[in-house]
C-alpha positions in Angstrom: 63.2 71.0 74.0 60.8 68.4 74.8 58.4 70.5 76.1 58.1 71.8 72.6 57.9 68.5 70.6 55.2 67.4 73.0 53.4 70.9 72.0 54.1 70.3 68.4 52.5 66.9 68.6 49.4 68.0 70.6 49.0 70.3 68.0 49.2 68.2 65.1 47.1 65.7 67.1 44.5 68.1 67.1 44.6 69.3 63.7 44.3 65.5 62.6 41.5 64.8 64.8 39.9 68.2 63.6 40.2 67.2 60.3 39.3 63.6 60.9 36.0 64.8 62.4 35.6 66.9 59.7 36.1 64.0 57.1 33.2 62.4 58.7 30.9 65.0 59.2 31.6 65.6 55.3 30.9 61.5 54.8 27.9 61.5 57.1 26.2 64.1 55.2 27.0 62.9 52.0 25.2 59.1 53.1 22.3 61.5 54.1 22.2 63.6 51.1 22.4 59.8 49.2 20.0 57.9 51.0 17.7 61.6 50.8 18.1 60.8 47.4 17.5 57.4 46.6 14.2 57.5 48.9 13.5 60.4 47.0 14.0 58.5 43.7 11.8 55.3 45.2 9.1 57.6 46.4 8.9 59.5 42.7 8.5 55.6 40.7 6.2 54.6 43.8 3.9 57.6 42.6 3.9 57.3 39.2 3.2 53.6 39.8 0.3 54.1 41.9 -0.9 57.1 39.6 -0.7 54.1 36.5 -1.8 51.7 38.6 -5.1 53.9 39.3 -5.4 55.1 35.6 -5.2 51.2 34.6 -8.1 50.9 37.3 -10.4 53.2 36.5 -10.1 52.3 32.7 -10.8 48.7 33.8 -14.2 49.8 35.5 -15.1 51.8 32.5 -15.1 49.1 30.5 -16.9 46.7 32.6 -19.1 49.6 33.3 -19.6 49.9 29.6 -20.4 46.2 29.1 -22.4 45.6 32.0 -25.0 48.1 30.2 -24.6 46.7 27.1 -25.6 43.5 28.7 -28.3 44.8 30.5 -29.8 46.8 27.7 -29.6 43.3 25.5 -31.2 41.4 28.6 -34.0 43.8 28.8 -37.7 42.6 28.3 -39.1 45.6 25.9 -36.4 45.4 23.9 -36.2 41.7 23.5 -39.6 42.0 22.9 -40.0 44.6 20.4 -36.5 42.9 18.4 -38.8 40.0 18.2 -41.6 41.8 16.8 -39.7 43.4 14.6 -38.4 39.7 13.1 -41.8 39.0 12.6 -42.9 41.5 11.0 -40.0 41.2 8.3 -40.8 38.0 7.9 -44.7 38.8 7.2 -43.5 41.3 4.8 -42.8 38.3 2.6 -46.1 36.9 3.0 -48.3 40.3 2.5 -46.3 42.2 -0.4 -44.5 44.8 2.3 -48.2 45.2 3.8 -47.2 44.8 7.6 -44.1 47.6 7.2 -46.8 49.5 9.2 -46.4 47.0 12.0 -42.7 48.2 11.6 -43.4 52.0 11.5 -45.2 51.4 15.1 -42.1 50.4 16.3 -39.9 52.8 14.6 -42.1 55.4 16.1 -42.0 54.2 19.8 -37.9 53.9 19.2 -37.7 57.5 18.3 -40.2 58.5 21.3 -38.3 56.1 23.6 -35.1 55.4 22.8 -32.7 52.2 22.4 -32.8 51.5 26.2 -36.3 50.7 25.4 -37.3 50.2 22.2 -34.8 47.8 19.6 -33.7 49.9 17.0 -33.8 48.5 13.1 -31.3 45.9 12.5 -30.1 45.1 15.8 -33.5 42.8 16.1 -32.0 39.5 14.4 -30.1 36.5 16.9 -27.0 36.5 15.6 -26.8 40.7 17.1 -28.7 39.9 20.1 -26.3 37.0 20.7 -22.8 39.0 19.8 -24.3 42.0 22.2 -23.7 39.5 25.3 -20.5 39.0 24.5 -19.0 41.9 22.6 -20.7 44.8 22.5 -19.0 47.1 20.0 -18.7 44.1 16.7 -22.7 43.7 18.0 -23.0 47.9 17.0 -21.5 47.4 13.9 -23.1 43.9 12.7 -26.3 45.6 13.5 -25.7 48.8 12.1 -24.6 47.2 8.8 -27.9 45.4 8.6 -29.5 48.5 9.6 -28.7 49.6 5.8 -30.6 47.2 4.2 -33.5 47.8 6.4 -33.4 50.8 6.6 -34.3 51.0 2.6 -36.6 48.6 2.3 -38.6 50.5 5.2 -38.9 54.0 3.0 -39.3 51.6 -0.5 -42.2 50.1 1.2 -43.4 52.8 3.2 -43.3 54.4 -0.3 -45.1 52.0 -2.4 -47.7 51.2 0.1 -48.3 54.9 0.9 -48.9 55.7 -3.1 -51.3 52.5 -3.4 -53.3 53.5 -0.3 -54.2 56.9 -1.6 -54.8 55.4 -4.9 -57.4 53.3 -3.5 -59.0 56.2 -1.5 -59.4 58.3 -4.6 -61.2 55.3 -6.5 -63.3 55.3 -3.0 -64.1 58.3 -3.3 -65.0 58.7 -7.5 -67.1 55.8 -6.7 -68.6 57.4 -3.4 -69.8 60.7 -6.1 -70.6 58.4 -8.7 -73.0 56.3 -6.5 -74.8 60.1 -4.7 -74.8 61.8 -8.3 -78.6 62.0 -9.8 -79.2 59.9 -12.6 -78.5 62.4 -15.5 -75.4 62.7 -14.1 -74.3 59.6 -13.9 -75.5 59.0 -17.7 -73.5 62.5 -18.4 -70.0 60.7 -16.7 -70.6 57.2 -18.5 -71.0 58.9 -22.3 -68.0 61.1 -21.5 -65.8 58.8 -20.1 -66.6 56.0 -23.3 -66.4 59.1 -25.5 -62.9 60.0 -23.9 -62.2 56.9 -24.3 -62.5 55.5 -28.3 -61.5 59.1 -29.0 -58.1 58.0 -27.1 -58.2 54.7 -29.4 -58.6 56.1 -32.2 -56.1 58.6 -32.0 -53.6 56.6 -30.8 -54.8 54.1 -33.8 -54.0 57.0 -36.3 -50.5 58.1 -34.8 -49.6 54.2 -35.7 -51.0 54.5 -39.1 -49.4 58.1 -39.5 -46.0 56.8 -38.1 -45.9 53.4 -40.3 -46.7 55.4 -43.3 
């Protein structure tokens, strides 16, 4: 009889240790499986950190990028030079009737040829732009391209005006150039017509008056 309790009890002993180790085999694996887990979970935020971290860099250099060539396009000698060209050439307008919007067409010209690395386009030529472009590049765009409106008007009204009394004057140059090489029967010929043309004009319009009073 107690050789068969002490069986009994090695058995159980083993069955409790068997199930004892498997307890913490079963625990073991489950702290791997958690901690495989929770790195996993750290390693997925530390990823999509870095990858907003690198976003938040690269749009960080674009826009210093961006400014850094709107500074150094406002910096540059032929444009600063030609924006103050064109400022005095608006301001000789004043003076000569519009006459020096050729001065401005030059410049025009060389922009559309050159570009606005080069050449300072139409109202982007005043201080107040060339000052904001240091500082702020996109309000400088739109200050200047407001102005640009205005300009932009008065440089096709003048280049209008100008252009239809410049060929006016070349036509008289040239009626005057045939008068003057026209032999001398001619020239009496032109003189009588023209003052014939002429009173017949005044007298006709002298009778519509009459005609429409009456």
């Amino acid at each position: 009889m107690p050789a068969d309790v002490l069986n009994n009890n090695s058995t159980i002993s083993k069955e409790e240790e068997a199930d004892r180790s498997e307890k913490l085999r079963a625990a073991k694996n489950g702290g791997e499986d958690g901690k495989n887990k929770e790195s996993a979970e750290e390693e997925g935020a530390g990823s999509r950190w870095r990858e907003l971290k690198n976003k938040m860099n690269l749009k960080k250099r674009a826009a210093e990028a961006a400014k850094k060539k709107i500074t150094e396009k406002a910096g540059n000698p032929s444009v600063e030079s030609t924006a103050a060209a064109l400022r005095t050439a608006w301001w000789s307008c004043l003076a000569d009737f519009g006459f020096s919007i050729y001065a401005i067409d030059v410049i025009v010209f060389l922009g559309a040829v050159l570009g606005k690395e080069m050449i300072c386009p139409l109202g982007h030529e005043w201080e107040p732009v060339r000052a904001m472009a240091k500082i702020d590049a996109k309000k400088a765009e739109e200050m200047g391209e407001k102005i640009a409106l205005f300009e932009k008007f008065a440089f096709w009204f003048l280049n209008i005006i100008w252009g239809c009394i410049i060929l006016a004057a070349l036509g008289l140059l040239v009626m005057i150039a045939d008068f003057a090489i026209a032999p001398w029967y001619d020239k009496v010929w032109r003189i009588v017509g023209g003052l014939t043309g002429l009173s017949w004009g005044a007298v006709k319009a002298l009778y519509d008056l009459v005609s429409s009073a009456f």
